[in-house]
PyMOL Python script that loads the backbone (N, CA, C, O; Angstrom):
from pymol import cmd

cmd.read_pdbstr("""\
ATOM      1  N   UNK A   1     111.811 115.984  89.890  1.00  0.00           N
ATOM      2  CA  UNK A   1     110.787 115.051  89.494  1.00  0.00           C
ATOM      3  C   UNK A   1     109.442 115.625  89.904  1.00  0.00           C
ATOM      4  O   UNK A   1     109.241 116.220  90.963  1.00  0.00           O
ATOM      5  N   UNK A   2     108.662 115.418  89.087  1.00  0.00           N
ATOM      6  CA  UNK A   2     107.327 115.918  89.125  1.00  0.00           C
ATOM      7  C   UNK A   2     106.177 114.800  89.018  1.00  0.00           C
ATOM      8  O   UNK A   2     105.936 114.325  87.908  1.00  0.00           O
ATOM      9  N   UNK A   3     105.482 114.382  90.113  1.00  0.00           N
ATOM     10  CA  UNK A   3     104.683 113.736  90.229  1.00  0.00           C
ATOM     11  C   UNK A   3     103.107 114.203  90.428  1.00  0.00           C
ATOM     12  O   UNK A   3     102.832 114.873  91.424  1.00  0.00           O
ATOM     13  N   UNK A   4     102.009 113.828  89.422  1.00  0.00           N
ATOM     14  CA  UNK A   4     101.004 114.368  89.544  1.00  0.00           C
ATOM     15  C   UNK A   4     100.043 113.233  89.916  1.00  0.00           C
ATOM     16  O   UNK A   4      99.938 112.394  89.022  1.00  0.00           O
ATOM     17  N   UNK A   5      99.230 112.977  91.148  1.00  0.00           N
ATOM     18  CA  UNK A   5      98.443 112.562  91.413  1.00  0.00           C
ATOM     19  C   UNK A   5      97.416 112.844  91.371  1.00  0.00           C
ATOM     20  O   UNK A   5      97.124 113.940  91.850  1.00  0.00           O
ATOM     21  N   UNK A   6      96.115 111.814  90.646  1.00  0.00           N
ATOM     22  CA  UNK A   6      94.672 111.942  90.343  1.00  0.00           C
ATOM     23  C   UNK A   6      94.167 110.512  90.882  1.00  0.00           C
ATOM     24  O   UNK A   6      94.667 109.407  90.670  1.00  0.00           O
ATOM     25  N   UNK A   7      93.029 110.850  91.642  1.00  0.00           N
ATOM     26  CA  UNK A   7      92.311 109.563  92.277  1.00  0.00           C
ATOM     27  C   UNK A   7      91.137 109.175  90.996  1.00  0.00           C
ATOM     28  O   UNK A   7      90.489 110.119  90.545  1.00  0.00           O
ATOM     29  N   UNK A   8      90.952 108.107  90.570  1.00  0.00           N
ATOM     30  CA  UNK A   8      89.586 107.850  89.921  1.00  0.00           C
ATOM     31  C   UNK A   8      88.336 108.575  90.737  1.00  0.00           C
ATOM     32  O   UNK A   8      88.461 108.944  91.905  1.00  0.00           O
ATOM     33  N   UNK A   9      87.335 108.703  90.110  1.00  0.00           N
ATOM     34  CA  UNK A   9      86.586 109.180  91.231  1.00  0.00           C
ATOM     35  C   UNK A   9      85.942 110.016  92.174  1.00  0.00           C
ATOM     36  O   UNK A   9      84.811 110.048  92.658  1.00  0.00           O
ATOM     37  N   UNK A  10      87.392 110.952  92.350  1.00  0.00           N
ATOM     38  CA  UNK A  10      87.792 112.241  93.399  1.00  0.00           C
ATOM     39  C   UNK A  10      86.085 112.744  93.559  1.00  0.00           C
ATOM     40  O   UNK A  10      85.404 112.608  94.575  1.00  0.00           O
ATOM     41  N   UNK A  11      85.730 113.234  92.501  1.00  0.00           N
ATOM     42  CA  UNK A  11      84.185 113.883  92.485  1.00  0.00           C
ATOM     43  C   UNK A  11      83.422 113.474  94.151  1.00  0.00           C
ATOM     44  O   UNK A  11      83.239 114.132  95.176  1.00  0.00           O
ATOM     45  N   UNK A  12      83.163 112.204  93.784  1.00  0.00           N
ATOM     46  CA  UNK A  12      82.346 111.544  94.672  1.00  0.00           C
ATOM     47  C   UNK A  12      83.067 110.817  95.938  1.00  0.00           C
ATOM     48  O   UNK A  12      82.320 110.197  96.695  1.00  0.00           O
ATOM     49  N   UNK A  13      84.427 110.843  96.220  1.00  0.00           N
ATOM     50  CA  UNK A  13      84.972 110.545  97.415  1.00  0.00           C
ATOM     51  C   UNK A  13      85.174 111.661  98.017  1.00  0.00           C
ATOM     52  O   UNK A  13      85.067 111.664  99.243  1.00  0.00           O
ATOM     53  N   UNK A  14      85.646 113.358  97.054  1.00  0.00           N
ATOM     54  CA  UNK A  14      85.767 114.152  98.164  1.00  0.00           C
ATOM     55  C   UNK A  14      87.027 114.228  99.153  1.00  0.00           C
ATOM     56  O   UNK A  14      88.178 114.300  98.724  1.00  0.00           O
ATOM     57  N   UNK A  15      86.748 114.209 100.331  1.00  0.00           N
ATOM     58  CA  UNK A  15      87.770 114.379 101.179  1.00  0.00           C
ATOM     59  C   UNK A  15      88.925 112.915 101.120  1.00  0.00           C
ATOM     60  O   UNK A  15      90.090 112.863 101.515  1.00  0.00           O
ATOM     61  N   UNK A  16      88.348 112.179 100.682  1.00  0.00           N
ATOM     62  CA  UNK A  16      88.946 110.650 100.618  1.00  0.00           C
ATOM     63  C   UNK A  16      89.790 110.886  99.369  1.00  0.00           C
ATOM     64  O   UNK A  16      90.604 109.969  99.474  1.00  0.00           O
ATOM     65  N   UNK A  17      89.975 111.273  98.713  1.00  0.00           N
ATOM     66  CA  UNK A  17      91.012 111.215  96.885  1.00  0.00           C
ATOM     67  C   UNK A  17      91.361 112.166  97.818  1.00  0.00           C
ATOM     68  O   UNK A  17      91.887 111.261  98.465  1.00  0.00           O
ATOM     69  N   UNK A  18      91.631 113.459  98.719  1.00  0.00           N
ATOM     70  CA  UNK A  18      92.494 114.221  98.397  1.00  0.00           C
ATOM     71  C   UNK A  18      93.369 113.275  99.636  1.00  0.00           C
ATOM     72  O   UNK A  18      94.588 113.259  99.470  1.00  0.00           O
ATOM     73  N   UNK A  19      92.933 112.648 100.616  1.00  0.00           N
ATOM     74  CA  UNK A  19      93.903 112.264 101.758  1.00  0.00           C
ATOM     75  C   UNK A  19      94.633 110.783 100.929  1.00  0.00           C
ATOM     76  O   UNK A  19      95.674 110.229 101.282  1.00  0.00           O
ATOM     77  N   UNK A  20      94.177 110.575 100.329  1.00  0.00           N
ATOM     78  CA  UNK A  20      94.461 109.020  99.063  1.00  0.00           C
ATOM     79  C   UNK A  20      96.031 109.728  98.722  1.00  0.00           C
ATOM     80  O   UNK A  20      97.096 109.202  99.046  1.00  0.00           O
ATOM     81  N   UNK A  21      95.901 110.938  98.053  1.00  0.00           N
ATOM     82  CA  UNK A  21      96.694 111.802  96.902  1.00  0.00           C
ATOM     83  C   UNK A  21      97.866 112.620  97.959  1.00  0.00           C
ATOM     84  O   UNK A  21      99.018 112.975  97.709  1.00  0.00           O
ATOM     85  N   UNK A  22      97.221 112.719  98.954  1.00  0.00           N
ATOM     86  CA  UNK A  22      98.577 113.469 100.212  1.00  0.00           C
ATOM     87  C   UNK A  22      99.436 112.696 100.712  1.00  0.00           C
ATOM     88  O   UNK A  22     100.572 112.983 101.090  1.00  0.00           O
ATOM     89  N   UNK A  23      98.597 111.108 100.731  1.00  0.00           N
ATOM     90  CA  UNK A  23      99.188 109.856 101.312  1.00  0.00           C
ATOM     91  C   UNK A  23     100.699 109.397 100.592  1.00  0.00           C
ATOM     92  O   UNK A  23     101.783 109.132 101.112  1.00  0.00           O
ATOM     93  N   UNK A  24     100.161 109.438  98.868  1.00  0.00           N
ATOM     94  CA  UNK A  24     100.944 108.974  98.379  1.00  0.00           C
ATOM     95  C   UNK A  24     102.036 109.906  98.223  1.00  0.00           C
ATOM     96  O   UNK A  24     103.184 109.465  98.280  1.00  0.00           O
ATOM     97  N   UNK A  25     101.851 111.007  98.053  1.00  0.00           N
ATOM     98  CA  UNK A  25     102.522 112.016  97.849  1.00  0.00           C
ATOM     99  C   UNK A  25     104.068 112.023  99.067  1.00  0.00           C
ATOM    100  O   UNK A  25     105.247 112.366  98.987  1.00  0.00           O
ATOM    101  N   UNK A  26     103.249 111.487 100.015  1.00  0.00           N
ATOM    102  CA  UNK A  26     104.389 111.732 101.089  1.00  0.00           C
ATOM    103  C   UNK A  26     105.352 110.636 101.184  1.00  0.00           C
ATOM    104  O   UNK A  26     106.438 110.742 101.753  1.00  0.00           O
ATOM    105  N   UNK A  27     104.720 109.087 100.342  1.00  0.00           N
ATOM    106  CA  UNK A  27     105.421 108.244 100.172  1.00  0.00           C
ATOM    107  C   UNK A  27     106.192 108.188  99.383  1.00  0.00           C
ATOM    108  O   UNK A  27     107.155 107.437  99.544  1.00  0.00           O
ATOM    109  N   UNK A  28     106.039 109.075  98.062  1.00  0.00           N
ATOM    110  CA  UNK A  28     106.761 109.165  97.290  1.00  0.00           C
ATOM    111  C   UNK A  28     108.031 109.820  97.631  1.00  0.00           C
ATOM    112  O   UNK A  28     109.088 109.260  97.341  1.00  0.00           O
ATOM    113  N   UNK A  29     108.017 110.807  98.143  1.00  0.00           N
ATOM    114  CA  UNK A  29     109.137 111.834  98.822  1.00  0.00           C
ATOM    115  C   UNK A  29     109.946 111.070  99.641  1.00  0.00           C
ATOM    116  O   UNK A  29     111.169 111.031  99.499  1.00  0.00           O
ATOM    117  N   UNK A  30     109.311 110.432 100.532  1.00  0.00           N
ATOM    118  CA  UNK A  30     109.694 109.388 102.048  1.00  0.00           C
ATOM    119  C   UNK A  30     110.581 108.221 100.686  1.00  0.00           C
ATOM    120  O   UNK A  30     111.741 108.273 101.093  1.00  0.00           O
ATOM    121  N   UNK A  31     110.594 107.781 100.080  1.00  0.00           N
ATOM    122  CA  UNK A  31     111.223 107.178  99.098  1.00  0.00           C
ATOM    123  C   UNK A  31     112.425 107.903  98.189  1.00  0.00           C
ATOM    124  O   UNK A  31     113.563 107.465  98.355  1.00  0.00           O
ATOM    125  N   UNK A  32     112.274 108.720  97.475  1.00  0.00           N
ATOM    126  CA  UNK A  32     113.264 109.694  97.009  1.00  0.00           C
ATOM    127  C   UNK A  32     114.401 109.844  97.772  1.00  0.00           C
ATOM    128  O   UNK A  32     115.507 109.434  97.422  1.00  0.00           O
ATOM    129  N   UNK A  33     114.056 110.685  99.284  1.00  0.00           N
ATOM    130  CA  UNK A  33     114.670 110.710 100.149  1.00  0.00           C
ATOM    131  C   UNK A  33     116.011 109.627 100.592  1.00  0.00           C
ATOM    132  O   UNK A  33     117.209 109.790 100.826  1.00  0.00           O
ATOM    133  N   UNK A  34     115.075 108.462 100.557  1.00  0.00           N
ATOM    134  CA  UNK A  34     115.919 107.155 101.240  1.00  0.00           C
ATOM    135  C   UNK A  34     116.628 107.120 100.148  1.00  0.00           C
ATOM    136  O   UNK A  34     117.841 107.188 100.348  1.00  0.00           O
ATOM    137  N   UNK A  35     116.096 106.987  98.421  1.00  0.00           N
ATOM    138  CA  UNK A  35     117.078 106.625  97.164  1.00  0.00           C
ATOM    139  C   UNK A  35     118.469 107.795  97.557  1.00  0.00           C
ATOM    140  O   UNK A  35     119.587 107.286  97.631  1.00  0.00           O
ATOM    141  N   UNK A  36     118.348 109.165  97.769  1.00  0.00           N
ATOM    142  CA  UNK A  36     118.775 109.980  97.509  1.00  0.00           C
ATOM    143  C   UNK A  36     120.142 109.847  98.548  1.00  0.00           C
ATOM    144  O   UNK A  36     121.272 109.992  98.082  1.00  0.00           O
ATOM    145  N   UNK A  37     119.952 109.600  99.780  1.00  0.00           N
ATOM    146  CA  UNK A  37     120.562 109.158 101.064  1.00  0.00           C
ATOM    147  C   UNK A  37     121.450 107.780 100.669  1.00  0.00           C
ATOM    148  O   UNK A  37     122.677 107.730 100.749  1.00  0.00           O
ATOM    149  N   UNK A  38     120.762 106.900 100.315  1.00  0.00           N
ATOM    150  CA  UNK A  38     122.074 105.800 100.178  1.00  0.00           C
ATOM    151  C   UNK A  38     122.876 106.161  99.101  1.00  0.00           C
ATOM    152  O   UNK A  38     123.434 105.208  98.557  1.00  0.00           O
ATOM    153  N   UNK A  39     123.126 107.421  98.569  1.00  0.00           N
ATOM    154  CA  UNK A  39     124.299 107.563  97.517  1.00  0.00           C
ATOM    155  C   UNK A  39     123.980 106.783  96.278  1.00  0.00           C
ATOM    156  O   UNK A  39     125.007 106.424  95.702  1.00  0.00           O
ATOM    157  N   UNK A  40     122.979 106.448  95.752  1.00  0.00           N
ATOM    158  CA  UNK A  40     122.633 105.968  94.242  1.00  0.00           C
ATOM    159  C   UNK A  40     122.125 107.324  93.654  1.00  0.00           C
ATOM    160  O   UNK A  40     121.588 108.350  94.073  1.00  0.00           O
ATOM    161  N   UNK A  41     122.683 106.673  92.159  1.00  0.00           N
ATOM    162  CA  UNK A  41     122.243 108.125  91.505  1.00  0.00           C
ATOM    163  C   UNK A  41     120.789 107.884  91.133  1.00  0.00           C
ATOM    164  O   UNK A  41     120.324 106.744  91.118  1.00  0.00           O
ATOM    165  N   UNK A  42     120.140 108.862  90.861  1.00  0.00           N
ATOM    166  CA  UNK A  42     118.539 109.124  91.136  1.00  0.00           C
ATOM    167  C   UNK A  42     118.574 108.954  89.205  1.00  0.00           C
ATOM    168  O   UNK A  42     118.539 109.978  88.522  1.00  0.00           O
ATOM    169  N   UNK A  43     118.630 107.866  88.692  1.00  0.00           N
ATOM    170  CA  UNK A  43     118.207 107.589  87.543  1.00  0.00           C
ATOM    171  C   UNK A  43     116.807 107.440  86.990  1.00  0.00           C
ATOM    172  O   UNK A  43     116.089 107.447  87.990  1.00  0.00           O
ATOM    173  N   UNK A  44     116.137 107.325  86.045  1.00  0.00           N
ATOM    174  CA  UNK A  44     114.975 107.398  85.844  1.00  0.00           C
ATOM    175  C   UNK A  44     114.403 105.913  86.627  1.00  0.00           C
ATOM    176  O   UNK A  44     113.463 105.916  87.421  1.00  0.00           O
ATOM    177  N   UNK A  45     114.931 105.061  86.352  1.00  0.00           N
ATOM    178  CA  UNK A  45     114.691 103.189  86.974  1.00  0.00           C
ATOM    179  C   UNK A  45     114.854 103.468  88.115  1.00  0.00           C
ATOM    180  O   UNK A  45     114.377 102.494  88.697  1.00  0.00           O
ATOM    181  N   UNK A  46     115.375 104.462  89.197  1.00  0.00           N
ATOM    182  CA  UNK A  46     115.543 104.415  90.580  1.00  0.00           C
ATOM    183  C   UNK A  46     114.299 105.098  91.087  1.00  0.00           C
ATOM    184  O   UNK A  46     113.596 104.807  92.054  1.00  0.00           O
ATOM    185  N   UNK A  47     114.168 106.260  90.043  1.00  0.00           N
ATOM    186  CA  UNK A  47     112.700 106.810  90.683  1.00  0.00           C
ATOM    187  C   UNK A  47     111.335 106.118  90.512  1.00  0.00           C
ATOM    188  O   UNK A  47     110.346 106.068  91.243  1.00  0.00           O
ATOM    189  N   UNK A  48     111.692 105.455  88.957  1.00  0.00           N
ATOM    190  CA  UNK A  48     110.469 104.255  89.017  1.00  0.00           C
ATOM    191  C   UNK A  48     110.507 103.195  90.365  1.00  0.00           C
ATOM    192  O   UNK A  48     109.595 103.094  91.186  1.00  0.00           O
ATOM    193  N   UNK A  49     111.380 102.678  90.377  1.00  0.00           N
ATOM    194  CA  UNK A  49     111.297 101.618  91.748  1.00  0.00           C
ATOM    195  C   UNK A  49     110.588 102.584  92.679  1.00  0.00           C
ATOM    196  O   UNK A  49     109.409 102.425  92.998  1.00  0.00           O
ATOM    197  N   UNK A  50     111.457 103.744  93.172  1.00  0.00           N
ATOM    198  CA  UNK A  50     110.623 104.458  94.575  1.00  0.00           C
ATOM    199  C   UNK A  50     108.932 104.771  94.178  1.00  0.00           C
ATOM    200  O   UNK A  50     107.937 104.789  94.902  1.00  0.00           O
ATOM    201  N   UNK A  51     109.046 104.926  93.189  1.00  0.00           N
ATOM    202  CA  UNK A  51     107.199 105.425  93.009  1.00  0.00           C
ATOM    203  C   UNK A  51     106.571 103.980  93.250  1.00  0.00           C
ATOM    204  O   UNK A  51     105.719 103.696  94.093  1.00  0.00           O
ATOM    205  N   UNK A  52     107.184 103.115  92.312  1.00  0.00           N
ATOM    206  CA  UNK A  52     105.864 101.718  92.495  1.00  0.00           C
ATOM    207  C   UNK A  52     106.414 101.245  93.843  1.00  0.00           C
ATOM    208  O   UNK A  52     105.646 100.285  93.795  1.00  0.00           O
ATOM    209  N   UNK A  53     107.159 101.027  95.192  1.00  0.00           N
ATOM    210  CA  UNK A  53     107.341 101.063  96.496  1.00  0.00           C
ATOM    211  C   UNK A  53     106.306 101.843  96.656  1.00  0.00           C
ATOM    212  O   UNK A  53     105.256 101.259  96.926  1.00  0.00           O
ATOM    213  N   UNK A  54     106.272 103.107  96.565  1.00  0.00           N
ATOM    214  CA  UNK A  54     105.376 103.543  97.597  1.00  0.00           C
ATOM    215  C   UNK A  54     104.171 103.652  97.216  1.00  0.00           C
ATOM    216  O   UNK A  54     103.373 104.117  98.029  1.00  0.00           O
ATOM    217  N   UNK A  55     103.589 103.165  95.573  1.00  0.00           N
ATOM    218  CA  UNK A  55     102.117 103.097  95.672  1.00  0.00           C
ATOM    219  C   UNK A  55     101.999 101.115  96.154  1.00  0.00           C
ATOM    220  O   UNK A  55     100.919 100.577  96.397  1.00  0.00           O
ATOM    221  N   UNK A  56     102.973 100.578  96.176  1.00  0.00           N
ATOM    222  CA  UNK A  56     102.458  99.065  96.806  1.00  0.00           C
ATOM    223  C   UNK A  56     102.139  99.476  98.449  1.00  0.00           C
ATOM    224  O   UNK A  56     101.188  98.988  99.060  1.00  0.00           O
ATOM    225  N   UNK A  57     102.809 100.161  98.871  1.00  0.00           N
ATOM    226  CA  UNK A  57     102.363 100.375 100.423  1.00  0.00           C
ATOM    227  C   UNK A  57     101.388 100.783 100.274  1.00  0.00           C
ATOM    228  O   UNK A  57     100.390 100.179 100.667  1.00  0.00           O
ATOM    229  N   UNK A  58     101.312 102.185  99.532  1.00  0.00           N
ATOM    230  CA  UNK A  58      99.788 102.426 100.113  1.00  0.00           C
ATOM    231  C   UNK A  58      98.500 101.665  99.224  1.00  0.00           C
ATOM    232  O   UNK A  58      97.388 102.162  99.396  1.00  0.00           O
ATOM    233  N   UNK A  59      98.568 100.923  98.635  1.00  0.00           N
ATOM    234  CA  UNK A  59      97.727  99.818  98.071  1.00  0.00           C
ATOM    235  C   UNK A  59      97.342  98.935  99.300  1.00  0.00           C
ATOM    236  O   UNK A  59      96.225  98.616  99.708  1.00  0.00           O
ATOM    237  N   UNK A  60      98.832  98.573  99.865  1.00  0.00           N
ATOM    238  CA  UNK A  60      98.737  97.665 100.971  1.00  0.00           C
ATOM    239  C   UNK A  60      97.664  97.903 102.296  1.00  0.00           C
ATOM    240  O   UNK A  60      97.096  97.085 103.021  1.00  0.00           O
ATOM    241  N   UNK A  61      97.654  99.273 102.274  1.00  0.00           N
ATOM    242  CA  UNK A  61      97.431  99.869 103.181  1.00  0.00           C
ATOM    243  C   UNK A  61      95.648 100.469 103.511  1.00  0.00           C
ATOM    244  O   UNK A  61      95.016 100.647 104.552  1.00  0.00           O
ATOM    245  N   UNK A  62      95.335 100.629 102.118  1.00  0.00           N
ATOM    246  CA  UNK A  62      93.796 100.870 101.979  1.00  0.00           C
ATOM    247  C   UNK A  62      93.109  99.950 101.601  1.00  0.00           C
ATOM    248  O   UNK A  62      91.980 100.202 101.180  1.00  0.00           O
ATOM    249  N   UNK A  63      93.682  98.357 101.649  1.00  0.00           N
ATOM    250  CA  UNK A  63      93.107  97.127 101.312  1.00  0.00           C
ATOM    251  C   UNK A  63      92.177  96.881 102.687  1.00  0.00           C
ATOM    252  O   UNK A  63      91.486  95.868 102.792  1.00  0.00           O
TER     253      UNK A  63
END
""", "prot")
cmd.dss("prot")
cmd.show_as("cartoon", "prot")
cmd.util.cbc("prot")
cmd.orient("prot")
């Protein structure tokens, strides 16, 4: 799976879109991981769930 992250913006945040884009990046993986570990097969709907999990955290998180 190939996930490409782009911040709106990036230009003018700078150091902020790339730590935004590392953040998620690691949540996404930190998710995969766990799908991958409880023995479900990594279907396209399993990787959707793990991606929108881990952009609600980090939504949660830069609120």
């Amino acid at each position: 799976m190939k996930v490409t992250v782009t911040v709106d913006g990036a230009a003018r945040l700078g150091a902020e879109a790339s730590r935004i884009a590392a953040q998620l990046r690691a949540e996404v993986e930190r998710e995969l991981q766990a799908s991958a570990a409880s023995g479900q097969p990594l279907d396209a709907e399993a990787r959707r769930d793990a991606l929108e999990r881990s952009v609600r955290r980090l939504w949660g998180a830069t609120l």
